[in-house]
N, C-alpha and C positions, 0 to 999 in steps of 0.2 A: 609874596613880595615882602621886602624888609625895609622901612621907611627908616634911614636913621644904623649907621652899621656899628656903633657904638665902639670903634676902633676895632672890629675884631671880635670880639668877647661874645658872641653869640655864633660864632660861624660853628661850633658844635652842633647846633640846633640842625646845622642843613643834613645830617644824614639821615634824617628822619623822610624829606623830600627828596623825587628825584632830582629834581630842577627849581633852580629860587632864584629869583633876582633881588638884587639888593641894590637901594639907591640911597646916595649921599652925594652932601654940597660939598662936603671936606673931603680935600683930597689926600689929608694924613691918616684921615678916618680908613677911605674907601684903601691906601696903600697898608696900612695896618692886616684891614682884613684881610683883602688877597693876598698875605703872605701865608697866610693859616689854611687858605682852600687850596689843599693838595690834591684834593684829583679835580678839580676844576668845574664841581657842580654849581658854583655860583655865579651870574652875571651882573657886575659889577655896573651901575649906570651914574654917572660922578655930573650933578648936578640937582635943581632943586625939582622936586619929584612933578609939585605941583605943572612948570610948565615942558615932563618931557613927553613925548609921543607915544605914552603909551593908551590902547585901544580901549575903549569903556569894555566891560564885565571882560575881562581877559586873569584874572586873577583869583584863585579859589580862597584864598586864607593870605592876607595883610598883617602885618606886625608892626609897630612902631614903641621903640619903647626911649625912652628919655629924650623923644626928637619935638613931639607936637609943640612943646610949647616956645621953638624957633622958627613956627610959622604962623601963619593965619589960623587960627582956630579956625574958625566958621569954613573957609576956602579948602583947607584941610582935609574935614573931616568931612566933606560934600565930594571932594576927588576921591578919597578913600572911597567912600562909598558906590562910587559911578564904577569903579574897576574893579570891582568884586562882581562873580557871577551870582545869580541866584544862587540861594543856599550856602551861600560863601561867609566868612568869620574872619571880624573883623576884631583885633585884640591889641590895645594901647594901655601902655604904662607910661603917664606921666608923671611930670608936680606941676603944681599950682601954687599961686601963692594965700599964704595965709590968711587971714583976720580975725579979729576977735573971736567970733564964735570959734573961730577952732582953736583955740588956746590948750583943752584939757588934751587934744591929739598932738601938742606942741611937743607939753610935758612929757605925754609917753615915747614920742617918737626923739625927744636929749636922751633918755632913759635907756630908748631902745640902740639910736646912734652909739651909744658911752659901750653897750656890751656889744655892740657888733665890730668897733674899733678895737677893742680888746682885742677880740677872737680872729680880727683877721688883717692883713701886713696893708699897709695904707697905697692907694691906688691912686697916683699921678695920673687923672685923665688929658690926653694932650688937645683933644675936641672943644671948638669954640665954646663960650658957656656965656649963657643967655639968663641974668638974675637981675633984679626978681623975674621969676615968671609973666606974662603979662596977661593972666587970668587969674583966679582966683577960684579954689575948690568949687564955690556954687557956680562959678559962671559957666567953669566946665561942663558941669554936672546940667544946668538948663541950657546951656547948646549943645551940648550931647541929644538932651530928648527931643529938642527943636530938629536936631538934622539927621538921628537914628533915629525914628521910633522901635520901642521896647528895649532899649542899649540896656544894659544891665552896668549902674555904675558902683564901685565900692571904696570907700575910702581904706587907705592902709599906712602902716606905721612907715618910720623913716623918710615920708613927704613927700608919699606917693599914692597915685590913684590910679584906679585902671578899668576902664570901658571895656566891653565884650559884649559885639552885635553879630547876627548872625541873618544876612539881606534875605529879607521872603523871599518865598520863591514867585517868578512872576505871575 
Protein backbone atom coordinates (compact mmCIF):
# COMPACT_ATOMS: atom_id res chain seq x y z
CA UNK A 1 0.00 0.00 0.00
CA UNK A 2 1.10 3.65 -0.85
CA UNK A 3 -0.20 6.35 1.57
CA UNK A 4 0.16 9.55 -0.39
CA UNK A 5 0.53 9.04 -4.43
CA UNK A 6 2.70 12.04 -4.77
CA UNK A 7 0.91 12.87 -8.28
CA UNK A 8 2.20 9.92 -9.95
CA UNK A 9 5.85 10.02 -9.61
CA UNK A 10 6.27 6.71 -7.95
CA UNK A 11 3.87 4.43 -9.88
CA UNK A 12 7.28 3.04 -11.36
CA UNK A 13 7.86 1.55 -8.17
CA UNK A 14 4.69 -0.85 -8.89
CA UNK A 15 6.46 -3.30 -11.23
CA UNK A 16 8.22 -4.54 -8.62
CA UNK A 17 4.72 -5.75 -6.91
CA UNK A 18 2.06 -7.64 -8.33
CA UNK A 19 -0.80 -5.85 -6.94
CA UNK A 20 -0.53 -2.30 -4.79
CA UNK A 21 -3.11 -0.16 -3.63
CA UNK A 22 -2.62 3.38 -3.42
CA UNK A 23 -4.56 5.84 -1.32
CA UNK A 24 -5.04 9.58 -1.53
CA UNK A 25 -7.26 12.53 -0.33
CA UNK A 26 -6.43 14.50 -3.71
CA UNK A 27 -8.02 13.72 -6.34
CA UNK A 28 -5.58 15.62 -8.88
CA UNK A 29 -3.02 13.44 -7.12
CA UNK A 30 -4.96 10.05 -7.37
CA UNK A 31 -5.92 11.40 -11.45
CA UNK A 32 -2.24 12.18 -12.15
CA UNK A 33 -1.24 8.68 -11.14
CA UNK A 34 -3.81 6.64 -12.86
CA UNK A 35 -2.74 8.01 -15.90
CA UNK A 36 0.73 6.40 -15.62
CA UNK A 37 -0.65 2.85 -14.60
CA UNK A 38 -0.92 1.30 -17.91
CA UNK A 39 -1.65 -2.11 -17.24
CA UNK A 40 -3.73 -1.43 -14.26
CA UNK A 41 -1.80 -3.03 -11.28
CA UNK A 42 -2.66 -0.30 -9.17
CA UNK A 43 -5.95 0.23 -6.97
CA UNK A 44 -6.51 3.65 -6.58
CA UNK A 45 -8.74 4.39 -3.16
CA UNK A 46 -9.37 8.47 -3.30
CA UNK A 47 -9.87 9.51 0.31
CA UNK A 48 -8.14 9.85 3.71
CA UNK A 49 -6.61 6.42 4.27
CA UNK A 50 -6.99 6.80 8.08
CA UNK A 51 -11.04 6.41 7.95
CA UNK A 52 -11.20 3.89 4.83
CA UNK A 53 -12.30 0.11 5.23
CA UNK A 54 -9.53 -1.35 5.06
CA UNK A 55 -8.98 -4.88 7.23
CA UNK A 56 -6.08 -4.81 9.98
CA UNK A 57 -2.67 -6.92 8.97
CA UNK A 58 -4.14 -7.07 5.17
CA UNK A 59 -0.86 -5.35 3.80
CA UNK A 60 2.86 -6.76 3.60
CA UNK A 61 5.01 -3.41 2.88
CA UNK A 62 3.35 0.34 3.45
CA UNK A 63 4.97 3.40 1.78
CA UNK A 64 4.29 6.89 2.68
CA UNK A 65 6.52 9.31 1.38
CA UNK A 66 5.95 13.28 1.58
CA UNK A 67 2.19 12.54 3.04
CA UNK A 68 2.62 11.92 7.07
CA UNK A 69 2.99 15.12 7.94
CA UNK A 70 -0.81 16.04 6.40
CA UNK A 71 -2.22 13.83 9.00
CA UNK A 72 -2.15 12.91 12.63
CA UNK A 73 1.11 11.77 13.32
CA UNK A 74 0.27 9.62 16.33
CA UNK A 75 -3.30 8.23 14.52
CA UNK A 76 -1.21 7.64 11.40
CA UNK A 77 1.40 6.04 12.28
CA UNK A 78 -0.86 3.58 14.86
CA UNK A 79 -3.23 2.59 11.41
CA UNK A 80 0.01 2.16 9.43
CA UNK A 81 0.89 -0.16 11.84
CA UNK A 82 -2.55 -2.25 12.54
CA UNK A 83 -2.57 -3.05 8.49
CA UNK A 84 0.65 -4.54 8.20
CA UNK A 85 0.86 -8.29 8.67
CA UNK A 86 3.34 -9.72 10.80
CA UNK A 87 6.73 -9.51 9.37
CA UNK A 88 5.53 -6.75 7.24
CA UNK A 89 7.77 -3.12 6.48
CA UNK A 90 6.76 -0.21 7.15
CA UNK A 91 8.82 2.68 5.13
CA UNK A 92 8.10 6.70 5.35
CA UNK A 93 9.85 9.71 4.05
CA UNK A 94 8.93 12.67 5.62
CA UNK A 95 9.74 16.47 6.72
CA UNK A 96 9.57 17.88 9.84
CA UNK A 97 9.93 21.11 10.94
CA UNK A 98 12.97 22.58 12.05
CA UNK A 99 14.57 24.14 15.19
CA UNK A 100 17.40 25.28 16.62
CA UNK A 101 19.22 22.41 17.13
CA UNK A 102 19.03 21.52 13.70
CA UNK A 103 20.51 24.49 12.35
CA UNK A 104 24.01 22.80 11.10
CA UNK A 105 21.38 20.12 8.87
CA UNK A 106 19.79 23.55 7.73
CA UNK A 107 23.11 24.80 6.23
CA UNK A 108 23.85 21.56 4.51
CA UNK A 109 20.65 20.78 3.32
CA UNK A 110 20.73 25.24 1.24
CA UNK A 111 23.86 23.63 0.10
CA UNK A 112 22.49 20.51 -0.87
CA UNK A 113 18.98 22.26 -2.27
CA UNK A 114 21.44 25.10 -4.37
CA UNK A 115 23.26 21.68 -6.40
CA UNK A 116 20.28 19.57 -6.79
CA UNK A 117 18.22 22.72 -8.33
CA UNK A 118 21.17 23.18 -10.62
CA UNK A 119 21.18 19.49 -11.70
CA UNK A 120 17.57 19.15 -12.22
CA UNK A 121 14.40 21.18 -14.25
CA UNK A 122 12.19 22.67 -11.29
CA UNK A 123 9.05 20.61 -10.49
CA UNK A 124 5.60 22.50 -10.10
CA UNK A 125 3.94 20.17 -7.54
CA UNK A 126 0.18 20.68 -8.10
CA UNK A 127 -0.79 18.58 -4.45
CA UNK A 128 -2.08 20.43 -1.41
CA UNK A 129 1.01 21.51 0.70
CA UNK A 130 0.81 21.61 4.29
CA UNK A 131 3.95 24.22 5.78
CA UNK A 132 5.24 24.34 8.37
CA UNK A 133 5.00 20.84 9.03
CA UNK A 134 3.39 20.33 12.30
CA UNK A 135 6.03 18.22 13.91
CA UNK A 136 9.23 18.68 14.43
CA UNK A 137 12.44 16.24 13.69
CA UNK A 138 12.38 15.20 17.47
CA UNK A 139 8.90 14.89 17.91
CA UNK A 140 8.81 12.60 14.92
CA UNK A 141 11.52 10.85 15.92
CA UNK A 142 9.85 10.04 19.98
CA UNK A 143 6.41 9.15 18.53
CA UNK A 144 7.93 7.02 16.17
CA UNK A 145 9.55 4.92 19.14
CA UNK A 146 6.42 5.55 21.27
CA UNK A 147 4.18 3.85 18.56
CA UNK A 148 6.87 1.44 16.57
CA UNK A 149 9.07 -0.18 18.77
CA UNK A 150 12.74 -0.68 17.17
CA UNK A 151 11.66 1.95 13.90
CA UNK A 152 14.89 2.63 12.83
CA UNK A 153 14.71 6.58 12.39
CA UNK A 154 17.43 8.70 10.26
CA UNK A 155 17.78 12.13 9.51
CA UNK A 156 18.62 13.22 5.86
CA UNK A 157 19.60 16.12 3.81
CA UNK A 158 17.11 18.22 1.79
CA UNK A 159 14.42 18.12 4.90
CA UNK A 160 13.78 14.85 5.03
CA UNK A 161 13.62 12.05 7.48
CA UNK A 162 12.62 8.54 7.00
CA UNK A 163 11.31 5.64 9.44
CA UNK A 164 11.68 2.02 8.47
CA UNK A 165 9.92 -0.67 10.92
CA UNK A 166 9.51 -3.92 10.25
CA UNK A 167 5.94 -5.45 12.72
CA UNK A 168 7.33 -8.70 14.68
CA UNK A 169 6.10 -11.37 13.85
CA UNK A 170 3.22 -12.41 16.19
Amino acid sequence: MTVGTLMGRRVVLVAVFSRTTWSDSDTTSIELARRQDLDGQIEFVRGDFLTCPFQPASFGMITCVAALHHMDGAAALAAMSQLLVPGGTLVIVGVARSRLPDLPWEAAAVLANFGHRMANAYWEQPSPTVWPPPHSYREIRVLARQTLPGVRYRRHLLWRFSLVWVKPAS
